[in-house]
PDB file of N, CA, C and O in Angstrom, chain B, residues numbered from 101:
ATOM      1  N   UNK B 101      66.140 168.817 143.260  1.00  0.00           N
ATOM      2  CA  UNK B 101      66.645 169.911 144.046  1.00  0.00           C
ATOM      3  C   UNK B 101      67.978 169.515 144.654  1.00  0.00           C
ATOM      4  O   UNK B 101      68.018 168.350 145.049  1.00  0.00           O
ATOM      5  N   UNK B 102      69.174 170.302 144.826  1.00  0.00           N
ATOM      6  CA  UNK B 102      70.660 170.044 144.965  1.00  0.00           C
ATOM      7  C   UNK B 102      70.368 170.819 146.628  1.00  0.00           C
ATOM      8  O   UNK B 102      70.013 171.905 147.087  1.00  0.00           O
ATOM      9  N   UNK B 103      70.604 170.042 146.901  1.00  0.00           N
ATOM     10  CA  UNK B 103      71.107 170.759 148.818  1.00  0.00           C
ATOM     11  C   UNK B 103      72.541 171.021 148.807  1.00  0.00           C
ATOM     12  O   UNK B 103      72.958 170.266 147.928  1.00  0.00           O
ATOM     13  N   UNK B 104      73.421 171.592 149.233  1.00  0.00           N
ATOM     14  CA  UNK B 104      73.870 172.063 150.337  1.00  0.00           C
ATOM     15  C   UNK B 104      74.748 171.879 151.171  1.00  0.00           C
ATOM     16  O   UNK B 104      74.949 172.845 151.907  1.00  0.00           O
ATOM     17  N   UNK B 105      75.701 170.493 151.436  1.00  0.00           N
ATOM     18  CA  UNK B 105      76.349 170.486 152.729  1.00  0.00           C
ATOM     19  C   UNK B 105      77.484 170.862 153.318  1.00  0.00           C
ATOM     20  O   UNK B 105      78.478 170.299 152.860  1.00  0.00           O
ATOM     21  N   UNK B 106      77.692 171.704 154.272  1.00  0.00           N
ATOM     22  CA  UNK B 106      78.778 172.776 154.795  1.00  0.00           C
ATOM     23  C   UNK B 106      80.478 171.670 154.113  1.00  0.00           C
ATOM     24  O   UNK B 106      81.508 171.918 153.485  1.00  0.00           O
ATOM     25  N   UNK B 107      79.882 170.569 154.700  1.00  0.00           N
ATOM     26  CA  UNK B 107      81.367 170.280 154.745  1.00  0.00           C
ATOM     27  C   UNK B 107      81.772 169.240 153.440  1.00  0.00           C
ATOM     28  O   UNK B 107      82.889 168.792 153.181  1.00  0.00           O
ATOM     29  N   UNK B 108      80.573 169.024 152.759  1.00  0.00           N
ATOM     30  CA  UNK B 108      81.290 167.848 151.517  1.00  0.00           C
ATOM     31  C   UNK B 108      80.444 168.737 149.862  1.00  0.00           C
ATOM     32  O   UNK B 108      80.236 168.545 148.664  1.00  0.00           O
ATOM     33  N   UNK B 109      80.264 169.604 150.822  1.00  0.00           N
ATOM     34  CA  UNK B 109      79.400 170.431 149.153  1.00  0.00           C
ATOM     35  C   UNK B 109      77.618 170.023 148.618  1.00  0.00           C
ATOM     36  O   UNK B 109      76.728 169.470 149.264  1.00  0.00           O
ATOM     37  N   UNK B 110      77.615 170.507 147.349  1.00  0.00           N
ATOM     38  CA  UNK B 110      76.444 169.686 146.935  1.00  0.00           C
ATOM     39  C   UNK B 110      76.028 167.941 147.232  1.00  0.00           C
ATOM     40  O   UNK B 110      76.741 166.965 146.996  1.00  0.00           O
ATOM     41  N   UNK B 111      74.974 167.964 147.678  1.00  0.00           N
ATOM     42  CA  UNK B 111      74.787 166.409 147.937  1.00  0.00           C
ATOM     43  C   UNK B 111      73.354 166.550 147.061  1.00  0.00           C
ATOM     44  O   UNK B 111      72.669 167.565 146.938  1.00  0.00           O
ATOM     45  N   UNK B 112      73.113 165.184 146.479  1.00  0.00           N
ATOM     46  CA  UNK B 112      71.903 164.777 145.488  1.00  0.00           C
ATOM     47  C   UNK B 112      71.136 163.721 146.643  1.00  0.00           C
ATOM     48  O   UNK B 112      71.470 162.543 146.771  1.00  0.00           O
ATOM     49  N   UNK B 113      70.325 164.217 147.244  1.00  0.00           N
ATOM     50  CA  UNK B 113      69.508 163.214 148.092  1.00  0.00           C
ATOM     51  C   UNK B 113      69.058 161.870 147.440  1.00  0.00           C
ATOM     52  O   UNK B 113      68.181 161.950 146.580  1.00  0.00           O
ATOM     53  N   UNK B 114      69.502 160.797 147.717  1.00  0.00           N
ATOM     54  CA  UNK B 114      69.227 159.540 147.456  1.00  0.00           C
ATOM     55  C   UNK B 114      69.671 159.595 146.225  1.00  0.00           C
ATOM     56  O   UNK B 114      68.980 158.806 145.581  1.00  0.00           O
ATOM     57  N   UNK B 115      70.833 160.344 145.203  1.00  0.00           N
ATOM     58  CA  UNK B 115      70.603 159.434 144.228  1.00  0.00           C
ATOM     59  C   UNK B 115      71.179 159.078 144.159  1.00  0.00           C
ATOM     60  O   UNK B 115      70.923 158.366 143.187  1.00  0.00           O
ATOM     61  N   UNK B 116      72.374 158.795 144.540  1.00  0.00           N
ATOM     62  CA  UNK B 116      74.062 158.376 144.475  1.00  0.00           C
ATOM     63  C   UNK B 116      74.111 157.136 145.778  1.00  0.00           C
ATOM     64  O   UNK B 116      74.906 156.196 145.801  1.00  0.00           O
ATOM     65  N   UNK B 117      73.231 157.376 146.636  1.00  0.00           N
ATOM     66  CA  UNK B 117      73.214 156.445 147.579  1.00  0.00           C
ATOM     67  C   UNK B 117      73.526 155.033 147.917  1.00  0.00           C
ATOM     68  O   UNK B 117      74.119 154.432 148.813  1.00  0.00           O
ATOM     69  N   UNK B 118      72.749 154.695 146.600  1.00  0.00           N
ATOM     70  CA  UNK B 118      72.660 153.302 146.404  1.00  0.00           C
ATOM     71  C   UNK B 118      73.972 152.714 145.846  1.00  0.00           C
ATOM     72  O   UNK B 118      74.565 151.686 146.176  1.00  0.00           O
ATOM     73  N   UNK B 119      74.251 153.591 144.964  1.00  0.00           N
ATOM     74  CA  UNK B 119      75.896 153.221 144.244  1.00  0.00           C
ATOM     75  C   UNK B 119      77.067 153.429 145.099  1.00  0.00           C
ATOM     76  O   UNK B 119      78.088 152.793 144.836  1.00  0.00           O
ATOM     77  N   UNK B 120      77.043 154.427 146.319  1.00  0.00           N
ATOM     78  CA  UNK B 120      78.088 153.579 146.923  1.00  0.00           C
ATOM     79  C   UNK B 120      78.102 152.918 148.257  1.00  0.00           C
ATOM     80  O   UNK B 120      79.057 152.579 148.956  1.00  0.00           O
ATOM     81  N   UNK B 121      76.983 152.829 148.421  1.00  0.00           N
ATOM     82  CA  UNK B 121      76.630 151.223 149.635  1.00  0.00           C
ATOM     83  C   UNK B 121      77.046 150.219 148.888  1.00  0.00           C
ATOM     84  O   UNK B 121      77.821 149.439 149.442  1.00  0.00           O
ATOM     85  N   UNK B 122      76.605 149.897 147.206  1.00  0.00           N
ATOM     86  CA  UNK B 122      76.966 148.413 146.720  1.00  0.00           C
ATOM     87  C   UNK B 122      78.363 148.308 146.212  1.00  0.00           C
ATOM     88  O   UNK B 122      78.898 148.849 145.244  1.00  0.00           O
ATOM     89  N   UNK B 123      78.873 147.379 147.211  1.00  0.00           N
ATOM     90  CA  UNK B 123      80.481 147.103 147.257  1.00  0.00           C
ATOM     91  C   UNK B 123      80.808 145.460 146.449  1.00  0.00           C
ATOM     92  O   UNK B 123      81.659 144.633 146.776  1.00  0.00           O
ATOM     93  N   UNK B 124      79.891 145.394 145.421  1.00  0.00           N
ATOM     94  CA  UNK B 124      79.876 144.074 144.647  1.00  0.00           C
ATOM     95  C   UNK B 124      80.983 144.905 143.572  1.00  0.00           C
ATOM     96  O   UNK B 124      81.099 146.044 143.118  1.00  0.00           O
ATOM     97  N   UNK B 125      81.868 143.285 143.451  1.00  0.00           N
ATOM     98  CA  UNK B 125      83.164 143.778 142.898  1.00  0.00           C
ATOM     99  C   UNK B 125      84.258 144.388 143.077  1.00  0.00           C
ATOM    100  O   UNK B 125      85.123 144.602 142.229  1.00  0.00           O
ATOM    101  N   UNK B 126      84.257 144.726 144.319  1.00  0.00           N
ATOM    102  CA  UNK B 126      85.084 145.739 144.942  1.00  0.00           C
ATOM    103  C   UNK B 126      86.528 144.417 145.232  1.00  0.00           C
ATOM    104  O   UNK B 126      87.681 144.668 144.879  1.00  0.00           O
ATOM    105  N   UNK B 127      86.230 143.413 145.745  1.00  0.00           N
ATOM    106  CA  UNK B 127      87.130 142.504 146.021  1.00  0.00           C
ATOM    107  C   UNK B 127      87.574 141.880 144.521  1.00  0.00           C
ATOM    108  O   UNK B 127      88.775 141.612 144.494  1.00  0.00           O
ATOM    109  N   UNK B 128      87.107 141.692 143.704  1.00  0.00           N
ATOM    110  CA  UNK B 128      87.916 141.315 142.465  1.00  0.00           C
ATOM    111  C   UNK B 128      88.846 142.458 141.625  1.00  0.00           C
ATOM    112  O   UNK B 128      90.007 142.356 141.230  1.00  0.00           O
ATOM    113  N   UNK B 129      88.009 143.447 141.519  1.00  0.00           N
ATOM    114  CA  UNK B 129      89.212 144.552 141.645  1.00  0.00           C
ATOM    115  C   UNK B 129      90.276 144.771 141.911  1.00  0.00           C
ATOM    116  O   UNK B 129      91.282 144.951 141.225  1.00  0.00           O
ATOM    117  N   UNK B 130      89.966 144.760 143.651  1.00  0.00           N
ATOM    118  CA  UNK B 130      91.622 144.922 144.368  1.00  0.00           C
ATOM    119  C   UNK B 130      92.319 143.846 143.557  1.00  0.00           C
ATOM    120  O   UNK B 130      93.331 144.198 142.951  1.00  0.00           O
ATOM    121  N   UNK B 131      91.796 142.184 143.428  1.00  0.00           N
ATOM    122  CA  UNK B 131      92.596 141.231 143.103  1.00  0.00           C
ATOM    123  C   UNK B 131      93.113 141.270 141.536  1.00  0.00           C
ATOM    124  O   UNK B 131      93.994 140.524 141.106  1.00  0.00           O
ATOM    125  N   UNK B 132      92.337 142.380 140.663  1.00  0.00           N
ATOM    126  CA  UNK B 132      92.914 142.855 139.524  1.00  0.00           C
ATOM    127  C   UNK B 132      94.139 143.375 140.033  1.00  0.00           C
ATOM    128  O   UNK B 132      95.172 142.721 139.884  1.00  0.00           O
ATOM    129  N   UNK B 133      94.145 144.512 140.634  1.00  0.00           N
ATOM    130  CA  UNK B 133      95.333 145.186 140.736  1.00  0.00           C
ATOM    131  C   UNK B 133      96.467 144.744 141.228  1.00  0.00           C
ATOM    132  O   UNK B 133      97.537 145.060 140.707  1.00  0.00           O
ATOM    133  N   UNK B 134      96.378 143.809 142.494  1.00  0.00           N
ATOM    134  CA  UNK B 134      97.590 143.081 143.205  1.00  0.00           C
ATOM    135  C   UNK B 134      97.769 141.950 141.609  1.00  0.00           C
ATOM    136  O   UNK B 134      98.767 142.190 140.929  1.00  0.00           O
ATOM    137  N   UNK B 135      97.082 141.126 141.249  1.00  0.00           N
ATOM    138  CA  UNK B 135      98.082 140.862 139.721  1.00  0.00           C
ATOM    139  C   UNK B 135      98.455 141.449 138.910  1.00  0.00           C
ATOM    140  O   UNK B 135      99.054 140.832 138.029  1.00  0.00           O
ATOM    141  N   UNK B 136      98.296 143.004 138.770  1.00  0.00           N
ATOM    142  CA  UNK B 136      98.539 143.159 137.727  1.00  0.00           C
ATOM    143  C   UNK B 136      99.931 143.995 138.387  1.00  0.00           C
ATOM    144  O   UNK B 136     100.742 144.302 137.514  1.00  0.00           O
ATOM    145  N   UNK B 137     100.315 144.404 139.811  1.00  0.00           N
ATOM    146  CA  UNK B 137     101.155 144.495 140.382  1.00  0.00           C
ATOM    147  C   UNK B 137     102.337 143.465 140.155  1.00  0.00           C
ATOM    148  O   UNK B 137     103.332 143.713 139.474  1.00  0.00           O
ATOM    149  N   UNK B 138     102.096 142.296 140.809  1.00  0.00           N
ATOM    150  CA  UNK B 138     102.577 140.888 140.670  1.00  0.00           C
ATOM    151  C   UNK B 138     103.470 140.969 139.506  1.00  0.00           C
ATOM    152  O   UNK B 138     104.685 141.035 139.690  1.00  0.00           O
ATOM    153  N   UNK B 139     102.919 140.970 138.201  1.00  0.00           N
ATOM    154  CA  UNK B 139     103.022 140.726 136.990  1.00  0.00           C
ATOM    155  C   UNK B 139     104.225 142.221 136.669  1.00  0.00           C
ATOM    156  O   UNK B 139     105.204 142.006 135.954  1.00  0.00           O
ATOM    157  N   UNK B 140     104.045 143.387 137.158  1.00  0.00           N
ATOM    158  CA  UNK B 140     104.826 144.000 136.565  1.00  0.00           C
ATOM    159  C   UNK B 140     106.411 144.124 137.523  1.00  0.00           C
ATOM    160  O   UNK B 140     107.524 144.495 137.149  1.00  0.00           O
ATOM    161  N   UNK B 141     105.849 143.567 139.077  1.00  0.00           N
ATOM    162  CA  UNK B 141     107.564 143.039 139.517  1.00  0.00           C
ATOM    163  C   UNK B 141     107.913 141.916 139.088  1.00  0.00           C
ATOM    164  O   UNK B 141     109.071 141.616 139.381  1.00  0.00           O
ATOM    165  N   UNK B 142     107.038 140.774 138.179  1.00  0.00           N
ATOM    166  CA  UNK B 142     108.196 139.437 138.280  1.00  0.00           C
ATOM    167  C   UNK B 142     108.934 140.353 136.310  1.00  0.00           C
ATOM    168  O   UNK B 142     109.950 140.032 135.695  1.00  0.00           O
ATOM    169  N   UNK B 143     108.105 141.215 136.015  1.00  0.00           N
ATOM    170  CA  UNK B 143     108.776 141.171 134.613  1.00  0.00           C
ATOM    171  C   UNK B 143     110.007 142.396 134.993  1.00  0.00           C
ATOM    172  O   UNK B 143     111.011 142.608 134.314  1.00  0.00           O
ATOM    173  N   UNK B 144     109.633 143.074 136.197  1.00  0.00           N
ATOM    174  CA  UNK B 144     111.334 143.939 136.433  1.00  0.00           C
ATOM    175  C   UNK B 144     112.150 142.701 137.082  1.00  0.00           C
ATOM    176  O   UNK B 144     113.316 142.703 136.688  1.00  0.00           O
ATOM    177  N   UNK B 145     111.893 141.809 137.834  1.00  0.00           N
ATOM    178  CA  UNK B 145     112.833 140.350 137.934  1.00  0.00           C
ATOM    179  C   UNK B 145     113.425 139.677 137.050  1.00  0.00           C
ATOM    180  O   UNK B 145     114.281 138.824 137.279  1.00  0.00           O
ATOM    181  N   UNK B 146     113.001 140.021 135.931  1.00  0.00           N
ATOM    182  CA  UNK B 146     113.488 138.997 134.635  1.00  0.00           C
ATOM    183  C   UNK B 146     114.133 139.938 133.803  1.00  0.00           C
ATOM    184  O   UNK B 146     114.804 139.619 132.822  1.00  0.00           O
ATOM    185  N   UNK B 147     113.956 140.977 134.148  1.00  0.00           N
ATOM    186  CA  UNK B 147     114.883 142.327 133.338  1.00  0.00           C
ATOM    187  C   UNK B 147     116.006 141.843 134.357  1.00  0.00           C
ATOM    188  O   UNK B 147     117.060 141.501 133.820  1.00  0.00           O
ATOM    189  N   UNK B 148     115.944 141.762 135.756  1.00  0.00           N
ATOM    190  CA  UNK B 148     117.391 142.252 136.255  1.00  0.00           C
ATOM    191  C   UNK B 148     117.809 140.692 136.060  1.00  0.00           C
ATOM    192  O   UNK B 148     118.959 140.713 135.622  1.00  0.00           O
ATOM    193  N   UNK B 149     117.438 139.563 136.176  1.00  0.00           N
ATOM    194  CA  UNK B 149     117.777 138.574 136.246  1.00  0.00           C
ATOM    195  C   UNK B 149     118.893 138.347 134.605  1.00  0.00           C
ATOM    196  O   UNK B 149     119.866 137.595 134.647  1.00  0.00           O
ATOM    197  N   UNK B 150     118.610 138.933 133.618  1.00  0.00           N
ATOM    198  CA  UNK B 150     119.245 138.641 132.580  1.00  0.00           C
ATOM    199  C   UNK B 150     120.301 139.609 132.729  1.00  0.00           C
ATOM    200  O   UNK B 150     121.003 139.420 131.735  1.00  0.00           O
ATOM    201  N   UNK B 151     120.800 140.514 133.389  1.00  0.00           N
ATOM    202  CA  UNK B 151     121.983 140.923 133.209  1.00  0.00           C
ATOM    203  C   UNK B 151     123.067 139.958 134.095  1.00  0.00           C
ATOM    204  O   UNK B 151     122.817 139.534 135.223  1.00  0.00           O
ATOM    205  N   UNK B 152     124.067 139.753 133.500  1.00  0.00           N
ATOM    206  CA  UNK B 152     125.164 138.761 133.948  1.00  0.00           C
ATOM    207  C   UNK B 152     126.223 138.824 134.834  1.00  0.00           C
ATOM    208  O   UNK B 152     126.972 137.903 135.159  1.00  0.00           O
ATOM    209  N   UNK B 153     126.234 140.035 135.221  1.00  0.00           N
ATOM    210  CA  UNK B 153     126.854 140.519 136.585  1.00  0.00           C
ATOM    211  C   UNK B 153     125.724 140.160 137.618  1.00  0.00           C
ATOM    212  O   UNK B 153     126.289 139.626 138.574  1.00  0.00           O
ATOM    213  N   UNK B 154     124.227 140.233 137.855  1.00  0.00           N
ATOM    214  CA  UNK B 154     123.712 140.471 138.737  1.00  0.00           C
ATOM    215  C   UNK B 154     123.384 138.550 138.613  1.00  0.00           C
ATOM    216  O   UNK B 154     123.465 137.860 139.630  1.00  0.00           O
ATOM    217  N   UNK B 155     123.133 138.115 137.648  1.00  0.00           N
ATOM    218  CA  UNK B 155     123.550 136.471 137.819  1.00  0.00           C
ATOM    219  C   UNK B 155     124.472 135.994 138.537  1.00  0.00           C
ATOM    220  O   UNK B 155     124.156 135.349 139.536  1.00  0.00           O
ATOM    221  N   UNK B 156     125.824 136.190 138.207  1.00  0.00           N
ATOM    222  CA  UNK B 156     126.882 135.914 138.959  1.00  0.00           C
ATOM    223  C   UNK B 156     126.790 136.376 140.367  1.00  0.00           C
ATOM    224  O   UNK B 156     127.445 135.730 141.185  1.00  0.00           O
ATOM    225  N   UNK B 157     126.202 137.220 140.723  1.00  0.00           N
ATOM    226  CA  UNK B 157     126.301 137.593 142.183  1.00  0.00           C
ATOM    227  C   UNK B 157     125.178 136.598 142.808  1.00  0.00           C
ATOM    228  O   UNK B 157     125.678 136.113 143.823  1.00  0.00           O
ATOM    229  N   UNK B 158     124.087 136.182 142.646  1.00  0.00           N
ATOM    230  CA  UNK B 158     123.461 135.064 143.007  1.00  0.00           C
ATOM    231  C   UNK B 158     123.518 134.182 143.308  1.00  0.00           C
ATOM    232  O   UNK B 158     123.059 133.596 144.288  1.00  0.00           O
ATOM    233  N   UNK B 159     124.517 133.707 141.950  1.00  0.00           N
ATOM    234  CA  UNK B 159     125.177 132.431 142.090  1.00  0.00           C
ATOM    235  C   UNK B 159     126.090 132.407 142.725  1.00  0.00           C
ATOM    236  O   UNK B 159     126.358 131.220 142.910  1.00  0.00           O
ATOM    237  N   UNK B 160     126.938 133.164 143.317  1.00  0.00           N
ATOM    238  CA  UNK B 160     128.235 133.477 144.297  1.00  0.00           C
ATOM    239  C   UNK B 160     127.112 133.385 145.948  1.00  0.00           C
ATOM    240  O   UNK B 160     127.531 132.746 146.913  1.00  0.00           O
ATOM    241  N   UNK B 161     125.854 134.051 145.994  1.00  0.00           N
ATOM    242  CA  UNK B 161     125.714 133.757 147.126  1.00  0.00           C
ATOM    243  C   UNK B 161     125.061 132.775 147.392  1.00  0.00           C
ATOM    244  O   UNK B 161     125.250 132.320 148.520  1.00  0.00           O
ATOM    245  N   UNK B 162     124.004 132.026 146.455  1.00  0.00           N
ATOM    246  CA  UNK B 162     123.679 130.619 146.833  1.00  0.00           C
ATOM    247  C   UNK B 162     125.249 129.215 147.207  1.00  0.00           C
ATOM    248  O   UNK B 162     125.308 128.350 148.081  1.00  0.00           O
ATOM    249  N   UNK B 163     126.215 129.566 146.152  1.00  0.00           N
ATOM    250  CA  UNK B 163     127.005 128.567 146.370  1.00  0.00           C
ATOM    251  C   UNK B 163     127.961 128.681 147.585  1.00  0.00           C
ATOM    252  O   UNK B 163     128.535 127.710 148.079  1.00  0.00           O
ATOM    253  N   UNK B 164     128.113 130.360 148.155  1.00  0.00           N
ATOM    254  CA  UNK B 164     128.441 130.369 149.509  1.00  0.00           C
ATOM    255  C   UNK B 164     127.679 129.728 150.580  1.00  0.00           C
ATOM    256  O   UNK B 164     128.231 129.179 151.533  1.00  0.00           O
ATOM    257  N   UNK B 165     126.242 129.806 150.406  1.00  0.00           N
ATOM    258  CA  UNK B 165     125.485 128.928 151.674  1.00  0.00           C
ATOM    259  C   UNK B 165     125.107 127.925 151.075  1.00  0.00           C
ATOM    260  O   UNK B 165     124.072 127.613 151.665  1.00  0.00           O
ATOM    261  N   UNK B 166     125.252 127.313 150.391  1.00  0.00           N
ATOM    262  CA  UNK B 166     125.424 125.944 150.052  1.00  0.00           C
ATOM    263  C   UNK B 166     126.615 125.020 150.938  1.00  0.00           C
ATOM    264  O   UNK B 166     126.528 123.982 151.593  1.00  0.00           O
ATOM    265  N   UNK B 167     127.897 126.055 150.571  1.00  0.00           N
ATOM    266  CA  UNK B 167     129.263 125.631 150.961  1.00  0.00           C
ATOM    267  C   UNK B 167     128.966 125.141 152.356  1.00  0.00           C
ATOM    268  O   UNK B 167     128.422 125.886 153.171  1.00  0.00           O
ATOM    269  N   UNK B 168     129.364 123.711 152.692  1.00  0.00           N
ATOM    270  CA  UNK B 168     129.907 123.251 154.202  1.00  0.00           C
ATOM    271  C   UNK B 168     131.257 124.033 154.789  1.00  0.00           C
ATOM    272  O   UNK B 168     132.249 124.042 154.059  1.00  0.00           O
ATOM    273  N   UNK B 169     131.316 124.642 155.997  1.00  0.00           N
ATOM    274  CA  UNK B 169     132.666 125.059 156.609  1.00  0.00           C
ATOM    275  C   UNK B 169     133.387 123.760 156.904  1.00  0.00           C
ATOM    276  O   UNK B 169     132.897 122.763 157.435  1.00  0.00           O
ATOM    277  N   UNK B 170     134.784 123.952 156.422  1.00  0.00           N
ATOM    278  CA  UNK B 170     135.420 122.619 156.545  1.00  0.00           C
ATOM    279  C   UNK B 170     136.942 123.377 156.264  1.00  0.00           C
ATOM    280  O   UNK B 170     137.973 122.704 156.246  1.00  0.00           O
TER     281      UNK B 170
END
């Protein structure tokens, strides 16, 4: 029998219950997604890293704070 509820609709008494109290896996998941995040900014890093204007500008600002004032 399907009840009824004003504010979330049909609810199935107890049968769905159990499936979302159990939060097994829920944390490896997220840690799927933050790598698979990870993984798709270091590969836009290595796209911008190979163009040779945006090299040179890197290297212009590491060797500025490298530089001693003198």
């Amino acid at each position: 029998m399907i009840r009824t509820n004003r504010r979330t609709g049909p609810t199935h008494p107890g049968r769905f219950r159990p499936l979302l109290r159990d939060d097994r896996g829920a944390a490896t998941a997220e840690y799927a997604v933050a790598t698979l995040a990870a993984v798709g900014f270091a590969g836009l890093l290595v796209v911008i890293m190979r163009s040779d204007e945006v090299r040179q500008m890197l290297t212009d600002v590491v060797r500025t704070a490298l530089t001693l004032p003198g």
